[in-house]
NUDRENPA-234283 format. One line per field, with one value per residue (C-alpha): residue number from 1; residue in three letters; x, y, z. Coordinates in steps of 0.2 Angstrom, whole numbers, plus 5000, padded with zeros to 4 digits. Layout:
<rs>
koldo <- (NUM;...)
kollum <- (ALA;...)
px <- (X;...)
py <- (Y;...)
pz <- (Z;...)
</rs>
This chain:
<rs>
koldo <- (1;2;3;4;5;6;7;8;9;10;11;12;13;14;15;16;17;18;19;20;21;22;23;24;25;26;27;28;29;30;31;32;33;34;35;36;37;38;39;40;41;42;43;44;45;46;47;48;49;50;51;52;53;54;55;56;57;58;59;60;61;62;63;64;65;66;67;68;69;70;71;72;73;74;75;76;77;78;79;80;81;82;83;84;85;86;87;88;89;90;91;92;93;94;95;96;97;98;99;100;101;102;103;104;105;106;107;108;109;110;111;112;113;114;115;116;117;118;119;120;121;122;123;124;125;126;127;128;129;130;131;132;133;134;135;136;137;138;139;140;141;142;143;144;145;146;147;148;149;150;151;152;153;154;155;156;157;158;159;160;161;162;163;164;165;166;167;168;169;170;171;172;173;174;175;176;177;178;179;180;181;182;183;184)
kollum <- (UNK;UNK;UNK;UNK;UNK;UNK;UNK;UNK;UNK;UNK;UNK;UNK;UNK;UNK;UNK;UNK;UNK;UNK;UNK;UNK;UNK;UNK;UNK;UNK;UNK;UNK;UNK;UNK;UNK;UNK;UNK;UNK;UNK;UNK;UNK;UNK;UNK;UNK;UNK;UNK;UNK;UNK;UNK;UNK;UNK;UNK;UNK;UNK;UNK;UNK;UNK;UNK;UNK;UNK;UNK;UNK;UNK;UNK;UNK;UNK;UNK;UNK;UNK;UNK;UNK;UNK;UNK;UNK;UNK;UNK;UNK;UNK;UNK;UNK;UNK;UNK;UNK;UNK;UNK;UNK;UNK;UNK;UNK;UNK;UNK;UNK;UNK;UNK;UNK;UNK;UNK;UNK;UNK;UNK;UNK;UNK;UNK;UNK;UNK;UNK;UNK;UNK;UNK;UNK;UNK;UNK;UNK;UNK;UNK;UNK;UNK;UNK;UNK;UNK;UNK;UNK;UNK;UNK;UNK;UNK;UNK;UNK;UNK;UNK;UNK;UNK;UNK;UNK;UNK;UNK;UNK;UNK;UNK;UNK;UNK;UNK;UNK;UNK;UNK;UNK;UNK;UNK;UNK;UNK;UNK;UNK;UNK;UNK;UNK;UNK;UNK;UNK;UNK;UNK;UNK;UNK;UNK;UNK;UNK;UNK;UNK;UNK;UNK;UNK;UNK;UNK;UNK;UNK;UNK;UNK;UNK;UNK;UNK;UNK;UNK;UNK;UNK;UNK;UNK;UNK;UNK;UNK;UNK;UNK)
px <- (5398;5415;5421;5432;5449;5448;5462;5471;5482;5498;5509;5524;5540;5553;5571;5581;5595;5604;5606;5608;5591;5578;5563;5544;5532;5515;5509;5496;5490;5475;5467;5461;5443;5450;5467;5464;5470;5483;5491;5489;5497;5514;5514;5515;5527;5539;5540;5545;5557;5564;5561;5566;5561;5560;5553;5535;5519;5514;5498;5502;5489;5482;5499;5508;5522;5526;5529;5519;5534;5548;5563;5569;5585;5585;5587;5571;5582;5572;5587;5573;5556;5548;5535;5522;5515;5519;5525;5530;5548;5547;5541;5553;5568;5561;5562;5580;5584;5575;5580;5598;5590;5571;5564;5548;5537;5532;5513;5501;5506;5499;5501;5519;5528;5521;5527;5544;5546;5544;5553;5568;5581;5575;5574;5591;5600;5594;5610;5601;5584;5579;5565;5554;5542;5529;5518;5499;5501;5510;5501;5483;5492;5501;5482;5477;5485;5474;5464;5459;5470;5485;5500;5514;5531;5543;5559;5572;5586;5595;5583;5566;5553;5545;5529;5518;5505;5492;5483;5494;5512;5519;5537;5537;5552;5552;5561;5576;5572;5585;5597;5598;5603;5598;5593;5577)
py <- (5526;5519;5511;5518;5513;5504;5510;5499;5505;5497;5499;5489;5485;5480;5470;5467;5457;5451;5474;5478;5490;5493;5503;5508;5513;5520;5514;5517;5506;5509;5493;5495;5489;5476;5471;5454;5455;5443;5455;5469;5460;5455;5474;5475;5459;5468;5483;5473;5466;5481;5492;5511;5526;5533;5517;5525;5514;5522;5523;5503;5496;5515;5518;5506;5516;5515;5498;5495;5503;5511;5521;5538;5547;5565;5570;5560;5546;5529;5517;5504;5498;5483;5476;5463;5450;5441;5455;5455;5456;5473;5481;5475;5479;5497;5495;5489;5505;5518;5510;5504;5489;5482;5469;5457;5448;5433;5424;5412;5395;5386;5404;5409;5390;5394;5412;5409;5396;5406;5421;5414;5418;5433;5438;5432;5445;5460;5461;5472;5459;5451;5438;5432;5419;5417;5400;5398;5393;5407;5421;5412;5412;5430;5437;5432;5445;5458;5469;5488;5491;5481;5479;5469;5462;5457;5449;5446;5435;5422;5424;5419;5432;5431;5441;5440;5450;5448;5433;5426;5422;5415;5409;5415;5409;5418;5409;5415;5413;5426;5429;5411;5415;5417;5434;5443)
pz <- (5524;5527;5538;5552;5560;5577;5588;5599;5614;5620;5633;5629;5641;5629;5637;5619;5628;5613;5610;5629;5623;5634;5632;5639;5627;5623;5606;5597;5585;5570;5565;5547;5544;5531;5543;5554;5572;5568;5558;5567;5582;5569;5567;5584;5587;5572;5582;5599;5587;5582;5596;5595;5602;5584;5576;5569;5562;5545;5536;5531;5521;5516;5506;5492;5495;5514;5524;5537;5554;5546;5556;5550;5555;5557;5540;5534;5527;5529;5540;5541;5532;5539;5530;5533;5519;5502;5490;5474;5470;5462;5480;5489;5477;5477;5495;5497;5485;5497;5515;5523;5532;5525;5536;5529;5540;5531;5538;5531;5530;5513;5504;5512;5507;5487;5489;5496;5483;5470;5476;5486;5473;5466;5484;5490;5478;5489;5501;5514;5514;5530;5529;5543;5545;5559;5559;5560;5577;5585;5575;5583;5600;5596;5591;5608;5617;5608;5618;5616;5629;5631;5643;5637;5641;5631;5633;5618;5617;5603;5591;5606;5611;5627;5628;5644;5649;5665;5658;5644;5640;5624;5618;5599;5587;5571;5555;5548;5529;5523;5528;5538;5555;5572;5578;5582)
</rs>
């Protein structure tokens, strides 16, 4: 018998000040049977990050060709794909070709320096390519906001994320590994 998704529900207040965007959500996330709570919670973090009313979680690690959020404009057209992982080059190429913006959260310490290393220049070609790290550290502290039911709060500004909720609050700075600038 297989195993079955565990569902996750979030209510998210989102302030992005460095967009003047503010929002109220209800989300639902599917936690895959295989998927950590860590990575879960960076899906979730990536969608704070990029916050729309539009901005849709895709079947993720059920599908090799869909990211993990991506954000479609009204004519079906894919205007972001954010992606969480180490892919290969080819992937993320194809992904550049179908999207405007593509967005790729980088985790894993030890596995993520080897991976960047060997992927930094092939990656740096792709004009639209945004690359993000997160450390050990703050994915642990980010994984202990999950709960089956969540309340968050999330404040965004210069590149720092604030997230609180009734028992926790965290300052989370991602990496800029491509381009290198300061912006969440």
């Amino acid at each position: 018998m297989a195993l079955k998704a565990t569902i996750y529900k979030a209510q998210v207040n989102v302030a992005d000040m460095d967009r003047q965007f503010f929002l109220d959500a209800a989300l639902t996330l599917a936690r895959h049977p295989s998927e950590t709570q860590e990575r879960m919670m960076l899906r979730l973090l990536a969608w704070i990050c990029h916050a729309d009313a539009r901005l849709q979680f895709t079947r993720g690690l059920c599908a090799d060709d869909e990211p993990e959020l991506w954000l479609l404009d009204d004519s079906q057209q894919i205007t972001c794909w954010i992606a969480l992982g180490l892919p290969d080059e080819k992937r993320m190429k194809k992904a550049c070709a179908r999207a405007e913006r593509v967005y790729l959260y980088a985790y894993g310490a030890r596995a993520a320096s080897v991976w960047w290393s060997q992927q930094r220049d092939k990656l740096s070609r792709l004009a639209n390519l945004h690359v993000r790290y997160i450390d050990d550290q703050q994915l642990a502290t980010l994984a202990g906001f999950a709960a089956r039911t969540m309340s968050l709060q999330a404040t965004l500004q210069e590149g720092i994320i604030w997230l609180s909720d009734a028992g926790h609050h965290a300052e989370i700075a991602l990496a800029e590994w491509l381009p290198q600038e300061v912006s969440v």
